[in-house]
Short mmCIF file of the C-alpha atoms (twelve columns), coordinates in Angstrom:
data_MODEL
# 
_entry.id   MODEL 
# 
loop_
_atom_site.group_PDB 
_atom_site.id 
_atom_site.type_symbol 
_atom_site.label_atom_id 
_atom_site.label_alt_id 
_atom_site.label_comp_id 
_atom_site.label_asym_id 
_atom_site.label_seq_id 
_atom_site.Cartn_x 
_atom_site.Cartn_y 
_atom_site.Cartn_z 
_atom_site.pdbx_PDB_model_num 
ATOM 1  C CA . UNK A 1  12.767  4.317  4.980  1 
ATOM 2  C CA . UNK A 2  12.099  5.402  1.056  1 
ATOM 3  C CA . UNK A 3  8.611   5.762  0.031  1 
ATOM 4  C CA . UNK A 4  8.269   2.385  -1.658 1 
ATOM 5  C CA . UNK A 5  8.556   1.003  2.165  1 
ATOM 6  C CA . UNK A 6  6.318   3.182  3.130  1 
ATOM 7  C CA . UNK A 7  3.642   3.018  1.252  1 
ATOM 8  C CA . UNK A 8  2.433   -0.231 2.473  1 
ATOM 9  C CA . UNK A 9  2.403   0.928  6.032  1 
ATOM 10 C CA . UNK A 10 0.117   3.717  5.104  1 
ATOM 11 C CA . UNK A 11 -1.856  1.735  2.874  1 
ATOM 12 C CA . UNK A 12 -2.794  -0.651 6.156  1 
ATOM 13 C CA . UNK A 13 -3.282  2.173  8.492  1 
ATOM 14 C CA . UNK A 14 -5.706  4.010  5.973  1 
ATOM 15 C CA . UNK A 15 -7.638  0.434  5.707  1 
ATOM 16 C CA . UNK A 16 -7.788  0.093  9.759  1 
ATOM 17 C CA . UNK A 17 -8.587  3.559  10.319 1 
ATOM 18 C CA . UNK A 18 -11.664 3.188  7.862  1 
ATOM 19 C CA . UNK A 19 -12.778 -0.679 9.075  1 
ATOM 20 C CA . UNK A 20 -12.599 1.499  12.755 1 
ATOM 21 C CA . UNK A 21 -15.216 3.687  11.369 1 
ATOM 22 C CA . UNK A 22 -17.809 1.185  9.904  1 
ATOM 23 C CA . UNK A 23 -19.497 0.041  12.632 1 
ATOM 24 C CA . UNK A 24 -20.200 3.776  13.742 1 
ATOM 25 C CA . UNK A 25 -22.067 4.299  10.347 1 
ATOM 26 C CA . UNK A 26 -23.788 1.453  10.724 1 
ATOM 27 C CA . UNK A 27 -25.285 2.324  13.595 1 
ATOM 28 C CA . UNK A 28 -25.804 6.042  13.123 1 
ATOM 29 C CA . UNK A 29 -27.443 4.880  9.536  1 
ATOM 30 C CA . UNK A 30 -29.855 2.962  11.786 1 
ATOM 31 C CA . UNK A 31 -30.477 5.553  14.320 1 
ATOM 32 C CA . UNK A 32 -31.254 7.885  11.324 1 
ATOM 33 C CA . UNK A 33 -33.784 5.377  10.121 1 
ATOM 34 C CA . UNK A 34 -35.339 5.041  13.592 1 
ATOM 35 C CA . UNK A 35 -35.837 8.870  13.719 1 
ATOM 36 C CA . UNK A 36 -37.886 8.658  10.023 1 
ATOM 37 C CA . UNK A 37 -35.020 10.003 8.435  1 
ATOM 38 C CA . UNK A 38 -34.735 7.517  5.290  1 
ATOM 39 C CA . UNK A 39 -32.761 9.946  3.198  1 
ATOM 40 C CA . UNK A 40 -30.411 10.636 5.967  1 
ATOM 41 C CA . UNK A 41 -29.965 6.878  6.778  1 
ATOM 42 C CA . UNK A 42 -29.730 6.219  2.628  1 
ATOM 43 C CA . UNK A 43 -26.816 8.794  2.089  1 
ATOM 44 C CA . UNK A 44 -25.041 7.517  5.159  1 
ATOM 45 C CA . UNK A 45 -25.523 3.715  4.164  1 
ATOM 46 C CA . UNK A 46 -24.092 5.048  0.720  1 
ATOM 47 C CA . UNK A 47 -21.173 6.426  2.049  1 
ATOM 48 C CA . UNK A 48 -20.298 3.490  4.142  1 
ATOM 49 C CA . UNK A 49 -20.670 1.378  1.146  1 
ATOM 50 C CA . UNK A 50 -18.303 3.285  -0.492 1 
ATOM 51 C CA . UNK A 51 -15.914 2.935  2.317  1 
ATOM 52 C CA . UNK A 52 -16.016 -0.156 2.278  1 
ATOM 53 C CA . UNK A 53 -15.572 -0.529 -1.689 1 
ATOM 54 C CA . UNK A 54 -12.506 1.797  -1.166 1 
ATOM 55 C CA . UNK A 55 -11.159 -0.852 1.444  1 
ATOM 56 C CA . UNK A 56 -11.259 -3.474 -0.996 1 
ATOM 57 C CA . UNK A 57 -9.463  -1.193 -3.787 1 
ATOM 58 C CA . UNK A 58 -6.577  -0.652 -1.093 1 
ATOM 59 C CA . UNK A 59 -6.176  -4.276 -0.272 1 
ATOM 60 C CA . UNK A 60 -5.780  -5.272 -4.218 1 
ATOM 61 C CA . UNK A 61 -3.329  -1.958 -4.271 1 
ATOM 62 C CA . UNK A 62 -1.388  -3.787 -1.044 1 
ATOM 63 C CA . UNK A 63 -1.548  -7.123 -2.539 1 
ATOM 64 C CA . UNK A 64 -0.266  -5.692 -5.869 1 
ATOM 65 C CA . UNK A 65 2.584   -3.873 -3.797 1 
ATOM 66 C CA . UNK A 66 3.543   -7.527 -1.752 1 
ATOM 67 C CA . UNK A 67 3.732   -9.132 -5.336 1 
ATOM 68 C CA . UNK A 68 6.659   -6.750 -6.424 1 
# 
């Protein structure tokens, strides 16, 4: 397998292994919040976002790929 064949295959796994994360940093976000940690629960709700943003990036990257 060349790396043209691969790269789709990693390009899924990285977008499951992130949406496998998500949920955890939801809920640790609100746990942070719960404890009067607002800053803590901000930067974590941040990061998640930005997980999620990078998700979206890889799935035009894979749909890009697919259209080739």
């Amino acid at each position: 397998m060349n790396d043209r064949e691969k790269l789709p295959i990693i390009i899924k796994h990285w977008i499951e292994h992130n949406e496998s994360h998500i949920e955890e940093y939801r809920q640790w976000a609100k746990k942070a919040g719960e404890l009067d940690l607002a800053g803590v629960k901000a930067k974590i709700t941040e990061a998640m976002e930005a997980i999620i943003r990078s998700n979206s990036l890889f799935r035009e990257a894979l749909e890009e790929l697919e259209a080739l």
